[in-house]
C-alpha positions as CSV (number, residue, x, y, z in Angstrom):
1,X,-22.5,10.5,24.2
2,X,-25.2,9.3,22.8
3,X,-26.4,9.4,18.7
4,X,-29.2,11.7,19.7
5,X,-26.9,14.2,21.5
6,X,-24.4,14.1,18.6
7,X,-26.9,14.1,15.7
8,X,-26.8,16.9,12.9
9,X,-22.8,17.8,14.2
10,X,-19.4,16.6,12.8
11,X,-17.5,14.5,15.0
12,X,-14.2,15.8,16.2
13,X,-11.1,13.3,16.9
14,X,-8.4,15.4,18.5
15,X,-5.9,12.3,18.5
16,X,-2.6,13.2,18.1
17,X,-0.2,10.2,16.4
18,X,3.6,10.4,15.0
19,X,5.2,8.4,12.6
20,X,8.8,7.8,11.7
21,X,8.9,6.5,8.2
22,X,11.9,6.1,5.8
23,X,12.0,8.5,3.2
24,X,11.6,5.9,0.4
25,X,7.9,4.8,2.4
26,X,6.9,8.2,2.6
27,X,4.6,8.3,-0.5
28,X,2.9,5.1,0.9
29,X,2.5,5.7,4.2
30,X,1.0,9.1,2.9
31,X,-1.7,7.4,0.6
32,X,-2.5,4.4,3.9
33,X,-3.1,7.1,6.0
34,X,-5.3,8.9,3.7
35,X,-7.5,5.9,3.1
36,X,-8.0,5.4,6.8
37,X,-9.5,9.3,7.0
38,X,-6.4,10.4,8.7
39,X,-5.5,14.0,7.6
40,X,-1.6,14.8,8.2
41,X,-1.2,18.3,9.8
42,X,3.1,18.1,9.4
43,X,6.1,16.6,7.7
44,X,9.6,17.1,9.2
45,X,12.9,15.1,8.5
46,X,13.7,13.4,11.0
């Protein structure tokens, strides 16, 4: 698409990623991902 199409509405990413992280890297991994824009949806053990 172009800018002009898109302009004045939020972009949508429907990208689906999973992580396995140790428990003792959660907190960090957590505060990465949050930096990047990335917005966690679900935490399970593993």
């Amino acid at each position: 698409m172009s800018q002009a199409i898109t302009a004045g509405r939020p972009q949508i990413r429907r990208t689906k990623s999973e992580y396995l992280v140790l428990y003792d890297q959660l907190s960090c991994t957590l505060q990465r991902l949050g930096k990047q824009g990335d917005q966690v949806t679900s935490i399970t053990p593993a």
